[in-house]
N, C-alpha and C positions, 0 to 999 in steps of 0.2 A: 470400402469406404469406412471413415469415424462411425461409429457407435452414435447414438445417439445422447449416452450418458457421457462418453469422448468429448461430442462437440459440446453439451453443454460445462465440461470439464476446463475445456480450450477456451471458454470464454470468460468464464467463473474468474480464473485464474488468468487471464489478461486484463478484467475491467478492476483486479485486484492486484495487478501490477505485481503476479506472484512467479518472476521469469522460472527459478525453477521448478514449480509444478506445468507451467505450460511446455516446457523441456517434456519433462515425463512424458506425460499425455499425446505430446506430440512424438515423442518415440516408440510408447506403445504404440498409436496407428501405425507406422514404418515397421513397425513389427508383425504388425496383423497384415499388411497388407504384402510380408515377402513370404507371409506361409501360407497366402494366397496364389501366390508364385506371380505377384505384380511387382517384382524385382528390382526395374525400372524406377517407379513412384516411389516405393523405401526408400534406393539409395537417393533419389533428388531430397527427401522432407530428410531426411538424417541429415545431408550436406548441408541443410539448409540451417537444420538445429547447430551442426557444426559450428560453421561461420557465424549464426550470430552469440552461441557462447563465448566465439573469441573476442567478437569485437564489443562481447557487453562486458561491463566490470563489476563482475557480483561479487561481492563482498561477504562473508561471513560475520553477521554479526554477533554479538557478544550477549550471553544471556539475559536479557531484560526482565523487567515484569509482565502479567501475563493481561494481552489487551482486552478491554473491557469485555469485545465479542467473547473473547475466549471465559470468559468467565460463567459458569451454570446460570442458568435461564432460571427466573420463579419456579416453574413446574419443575426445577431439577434442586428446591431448594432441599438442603437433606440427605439427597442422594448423594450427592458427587460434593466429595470434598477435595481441594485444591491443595495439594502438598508442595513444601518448599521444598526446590531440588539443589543441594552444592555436592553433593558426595563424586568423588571420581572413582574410574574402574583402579586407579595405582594404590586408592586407600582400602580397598577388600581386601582380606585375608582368608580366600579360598582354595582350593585344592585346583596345583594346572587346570585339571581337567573340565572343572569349570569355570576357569577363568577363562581358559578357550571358547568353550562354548558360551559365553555370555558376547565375548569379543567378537564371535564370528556374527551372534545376534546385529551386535552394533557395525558388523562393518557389511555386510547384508544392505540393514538399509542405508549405511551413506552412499553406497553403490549400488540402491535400488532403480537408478536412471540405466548404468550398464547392463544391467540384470533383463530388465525389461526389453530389451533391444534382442533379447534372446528367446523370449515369453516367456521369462522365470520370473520370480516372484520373494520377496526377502520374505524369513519366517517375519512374522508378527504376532500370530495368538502361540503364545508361552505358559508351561506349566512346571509351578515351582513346589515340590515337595522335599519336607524332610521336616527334623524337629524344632521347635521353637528354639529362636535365635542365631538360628545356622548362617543368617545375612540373606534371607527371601525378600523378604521387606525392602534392605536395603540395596540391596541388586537391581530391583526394582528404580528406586530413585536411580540409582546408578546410572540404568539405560534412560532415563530422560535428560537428567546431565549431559550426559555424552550426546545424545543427538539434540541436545539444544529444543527439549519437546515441554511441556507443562506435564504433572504428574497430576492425575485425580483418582482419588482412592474411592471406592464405589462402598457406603456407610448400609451394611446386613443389618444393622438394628432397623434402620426406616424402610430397609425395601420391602422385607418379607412382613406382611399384615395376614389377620384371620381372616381378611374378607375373599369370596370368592374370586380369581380376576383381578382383582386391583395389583398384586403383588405383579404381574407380569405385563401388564399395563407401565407400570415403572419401568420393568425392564426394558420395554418397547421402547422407553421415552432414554435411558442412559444408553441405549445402543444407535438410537437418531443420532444422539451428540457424539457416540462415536463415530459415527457416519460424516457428519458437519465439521468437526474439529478434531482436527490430527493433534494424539495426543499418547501417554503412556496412561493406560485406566488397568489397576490394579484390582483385579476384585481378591481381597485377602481373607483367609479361611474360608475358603472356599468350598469348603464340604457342607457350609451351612445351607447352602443353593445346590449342591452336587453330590448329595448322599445317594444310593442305591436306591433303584424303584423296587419295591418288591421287597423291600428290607423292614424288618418287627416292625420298628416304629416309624414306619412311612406312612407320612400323615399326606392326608389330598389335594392339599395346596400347592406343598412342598415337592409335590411331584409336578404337578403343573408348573411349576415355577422350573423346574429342572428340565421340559419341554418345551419348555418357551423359550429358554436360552441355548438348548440345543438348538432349535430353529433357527436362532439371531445370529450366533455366531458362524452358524453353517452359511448363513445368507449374507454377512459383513464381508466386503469386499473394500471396505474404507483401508485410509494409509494409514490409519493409527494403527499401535501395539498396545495389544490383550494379555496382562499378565493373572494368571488363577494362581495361588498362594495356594498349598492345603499343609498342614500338620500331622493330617492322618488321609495319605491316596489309599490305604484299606477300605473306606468307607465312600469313594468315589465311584458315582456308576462307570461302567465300562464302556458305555458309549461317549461317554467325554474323550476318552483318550485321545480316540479318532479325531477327533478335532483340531487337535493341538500341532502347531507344528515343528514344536522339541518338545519335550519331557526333561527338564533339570532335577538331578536328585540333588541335593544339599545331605550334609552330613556336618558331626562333628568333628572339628579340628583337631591334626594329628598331633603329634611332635613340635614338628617344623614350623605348623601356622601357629601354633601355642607361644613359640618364641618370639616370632613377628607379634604376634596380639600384643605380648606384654611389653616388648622395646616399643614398637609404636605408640601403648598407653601411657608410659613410663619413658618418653623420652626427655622431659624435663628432669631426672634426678639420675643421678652417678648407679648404674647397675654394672658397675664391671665386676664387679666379685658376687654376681648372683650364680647361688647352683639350681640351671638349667634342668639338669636330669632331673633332680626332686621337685620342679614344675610339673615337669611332665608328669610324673607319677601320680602327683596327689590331684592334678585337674584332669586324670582320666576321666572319661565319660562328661564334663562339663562342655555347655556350648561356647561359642566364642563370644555372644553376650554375658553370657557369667563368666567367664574368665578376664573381661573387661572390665566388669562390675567389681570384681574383687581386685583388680589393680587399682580402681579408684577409691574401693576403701580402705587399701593398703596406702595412697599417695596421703591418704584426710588422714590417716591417724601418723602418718610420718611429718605433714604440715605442723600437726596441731600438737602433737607429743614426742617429740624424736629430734627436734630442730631442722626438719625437710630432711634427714637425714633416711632412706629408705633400706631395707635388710631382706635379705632371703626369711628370715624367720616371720615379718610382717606380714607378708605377699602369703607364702604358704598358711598362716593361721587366717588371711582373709579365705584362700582358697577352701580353707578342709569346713570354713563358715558356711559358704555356697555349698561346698559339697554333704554337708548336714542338714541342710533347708531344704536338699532332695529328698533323702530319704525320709 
């Protein structure tokens, strides 16, 4: 028989007129109850699901704004900030490999109904490493766009306090809301919450705070998606890992996405006679935010001094700009 967090799922999601989550829930049981080997009962409640998805006319609808429910509660004022999401997966400029892997994220859960019918389960807590600007952030947005979810970015300056307690008390309370509201909740730099226990400067807050969100997330069972951002996974305890159900490395951009970076930034102005290869060259080692950045101050000084007219010479003296503010 239904769970008891089932039936109250079944009902939740019928007096909220929410058909496909009562789909879900109602496939999960059919699931539970054929690896009970009540065979029978699956296939009638599936047949059942069946028939009335054909004969209901669900519609997809079109990204709105986000309903008042959905918006942070007072006690969540602070924490959770509400992020505007347009970005699509066809405007990243990432390496196949994780283009793949962010795709298979998103196509997981739009076919976390088929999934379910199997007792599988779409990943949803995601962990995103590598260096500033490699598109973690924006990957991020990305998978809310795509599955049509609100994005709320979880604010490390209000969570973490000196007082004993209080900091995970917060935590308690931004993992409720993940619980109540299916959502994409980014916690970004994440190592500020996720440093090593036992590490010089592990201070005793900051480690309670780091067990209290081991706890939350080990114990979230909600349909939102969990993404952890970090800039430096060296300084992550190792019992995060386990958590997670991918691990994305982000990197800097090769060649290839160097080229795509700058036609994309640069598609308003004539680049047919730019040399490519001394792109590459001089934005070795640069992310695909600064390689962005330096098309846009290559585009302002071609607006403003050049008659819109832009040059391989502009671009590379904006690039070797960026690549001097490194070192």
């Amino acid at each position: 028989m239904a769970t008891a967090e089932q039936l109250k799922a079944l009902l939740k999601s019928h007096a909220e007129r929410d058909d496909q989550r009562f789909y879900s829930v109602a496939l999960q049981v059919a699931a539970k109850e054929a690896r009970q080997g009540h065979n029978k009962l699956a296939g009638d409640i599936k047949a059942l699901v069946e028939k009335s998805q054909k004969t209901s006319k669900l519609e997809v609808t079109p990204s709105k704004l986000v309903p008042f429910s959905q918006q942070p509660k007072n006690e969540l004022n602070g924490l959770l900030e509400l992020t505007p999401t347009s970005a699509r997966i066809n405007e990243l400029v990432l390496s196949d490999e994780i283009n793949d892997r962010l795709e298979q994220v998103i196509l997981e859960q739009r076919q976390k109904d088929k999934l379910s019918q199997f007792g599988l389960n779409p990943r949803r807590k995601i962990l995103f490493t590598g260096s500033p600007g490699t598109g973690k952030t924006m990957s991020a947005t990305v998978l809310a766009t795509e599955l049509k979810l609100p994005l709320y970015t979880i604010v490390l300056d209000n969570l973490i306090t000196r007082f004993m307690g209080e900091t995970a008390a917060k935590l308690r309370l931004i993992f409720d809301h993940i619980k109540q509201t299916r959502a994409v909740y980014l916690f970004d730099e994440f190592d500020a919450i996720g440093t090593q226990r036992g590490a010089p400067n592990d201070v005793g807050e900051i480690r309670r705070v780091l067990n209290s969100f081991l706890l939350f997330v080990e114990q979230d069972l909600s349909e939102s998606i969990v993404v952890a951002a970090t800039n430096h996974p060296e300084l992550l305890d190792q019992a995060l890992y386990r958590r997670f159900d991918d691990i994305i490395k982000f990197e800097k951009p090769k060649a290839e996405q160097v080229t795509r970076l700058i036609k994309n930034r640069l598609t308003m102005f004539n680049i047919d006679d730019f040399q490519w290869k001394r792109f590459n060259e001089v934005s070795d080692g640069l992310s695909a935010a600064e390689i962005t950045r330096s098309c846009e101050d290559a585009a302002k000084e071609a607006v403003l001094h050049h008659k819109a007219k832009i040059s391989s010479e502009l671009l590379i003296k904006a690039i070797l700009r960026r690549q001097s503010g490194n070192k």
